[in-house]
N, C-alpha and C positions, 0 to 999 in steps of 0.2 A: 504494500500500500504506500502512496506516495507520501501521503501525509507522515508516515512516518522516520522521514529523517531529520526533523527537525531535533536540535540539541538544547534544551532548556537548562537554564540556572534562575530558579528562584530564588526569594530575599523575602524574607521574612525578619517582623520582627513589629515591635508597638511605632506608635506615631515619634516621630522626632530622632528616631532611634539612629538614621542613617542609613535607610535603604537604598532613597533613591543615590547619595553620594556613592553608596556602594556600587549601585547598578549604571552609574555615568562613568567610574571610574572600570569597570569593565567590559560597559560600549568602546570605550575611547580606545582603552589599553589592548585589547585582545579584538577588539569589531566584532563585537555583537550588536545585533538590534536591541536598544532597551527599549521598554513597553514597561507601564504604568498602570493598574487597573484607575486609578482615580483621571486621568490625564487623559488616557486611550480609552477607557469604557463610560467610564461615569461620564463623563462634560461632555460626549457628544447624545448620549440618553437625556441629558440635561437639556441640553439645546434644542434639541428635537420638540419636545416637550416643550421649551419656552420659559425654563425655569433657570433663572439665572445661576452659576458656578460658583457660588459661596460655600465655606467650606458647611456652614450649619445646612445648608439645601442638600449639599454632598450626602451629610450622616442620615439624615431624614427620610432624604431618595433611595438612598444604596438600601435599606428594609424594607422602603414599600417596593422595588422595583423586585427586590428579592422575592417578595410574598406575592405577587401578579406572575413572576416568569422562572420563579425556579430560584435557587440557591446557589446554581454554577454560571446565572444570566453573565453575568462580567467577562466568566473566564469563557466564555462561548464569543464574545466581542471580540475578546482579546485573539482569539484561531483566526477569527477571519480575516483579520491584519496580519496575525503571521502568514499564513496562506498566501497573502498578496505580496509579502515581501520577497525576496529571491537568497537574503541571507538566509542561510540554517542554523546558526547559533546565535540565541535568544537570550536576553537578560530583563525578568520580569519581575518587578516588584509590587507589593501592596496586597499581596497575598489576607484577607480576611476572616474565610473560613473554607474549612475542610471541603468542601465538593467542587470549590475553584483548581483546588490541589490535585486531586481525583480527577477530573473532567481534562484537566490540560496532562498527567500522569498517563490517562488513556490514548491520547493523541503523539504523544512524541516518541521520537526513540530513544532518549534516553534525558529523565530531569533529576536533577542534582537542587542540592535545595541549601542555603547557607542562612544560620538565624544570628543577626545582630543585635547582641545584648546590651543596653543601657541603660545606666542609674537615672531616678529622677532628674539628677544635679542636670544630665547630657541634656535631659528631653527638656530642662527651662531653659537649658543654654540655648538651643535654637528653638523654639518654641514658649508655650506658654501652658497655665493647668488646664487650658482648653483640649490639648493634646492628652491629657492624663484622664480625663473625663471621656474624653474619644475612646480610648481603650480600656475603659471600665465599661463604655456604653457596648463596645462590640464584644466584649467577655461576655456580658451580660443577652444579649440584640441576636449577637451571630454565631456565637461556640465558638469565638476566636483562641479560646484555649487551648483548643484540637490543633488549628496552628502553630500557637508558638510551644507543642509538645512535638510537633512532625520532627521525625526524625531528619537530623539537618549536620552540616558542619557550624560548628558555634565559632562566632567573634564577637569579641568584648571590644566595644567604643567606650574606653576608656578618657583616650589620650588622644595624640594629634592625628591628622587624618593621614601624614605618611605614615605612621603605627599602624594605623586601621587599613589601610592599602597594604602595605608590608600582610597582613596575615592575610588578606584575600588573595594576593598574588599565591602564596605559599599553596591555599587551596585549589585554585587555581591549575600550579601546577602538576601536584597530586592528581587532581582528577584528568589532567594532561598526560599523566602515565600510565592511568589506569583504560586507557582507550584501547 
């Protein structure tokens, strides 16, 4: 099946945590397509609709759109873009629950999943408790739990972002050997 050559790396992990930094820094470095569920899925369901791209329309939308079409609707957006692109290695982040993971899990040939862990201090640094409330609401809204339990390679955004690049590269290249 053609569909399945595509090579996926997901990113997971809470709001503010540093996914998408993670997922630009492995577009750029290795050329993969990144893809965004809030960016790539949601704001064009948004617009369609006529509901303007605020992050609070965002939280509101992502459950009702979920409760109308399904729990994997995002990650079903998000195929039809990869389909259209012509790269085969894919860096997607914003992963929110379990049947986004599943649904894009059944479609590829091989997805690899890395989860970036960060302390409250990271999530104020670039963010605010808006963010902290975001991921209590989708613990709560969407089984986000199940997420950020998927079995994954763990990095800690501790420190500077060559620190947090340094341990992506490393996984990176592991799973560069293991092909």
């Amino acid at each position: 099946m053609a569909e399945l050559k595509y090579k996926i790396i997901g990113i997971i992990g809470i709001a503010r945590s540093g996914k998408n930094t993670v997922a630009g820094h492995i577009s750029k470095k290795y050329n993969f397509l990144s893809l965004d569920f809030s960016d790539n899925a949601f704001e064009p369901l948004l617009k369609e609709r006529g509901i303007l791209p605020l992050k609070e329309n965002k939280g509101k939308f992502s459950v009702q759109i979920r409760k109308e079409k399904g729990m994997n609707i995002l990650a079903k957006i998000l195929w039809e873009k990869i389909k259209q692109n012509k790269n085969e290695n894919i860096v997607i982040s914003g992963f929110r629950c379990i049947e986004e993971i599943n649904y894009l899990k059944s479609k590829a040939k091989k997805i690899d999943f890395i989860r970036i862990n960060a302390d409250e201090k990271i999530i104020l640094k670039y963010g605010s408790m808006k963010e902290i409330l975001r991921n209590e609401r989708d613990l709560k809204n969407l089984g986000f739990e199940k997420v950020l339990t998927y079995p994954a390679f763990q990095v800690q955004n501790t420190g500077t972002k060559k620190e947090l690049f340094n341990q992506i590269d490393k996984i990176i290249s592991e799973l560069n050997s293991t092909q």
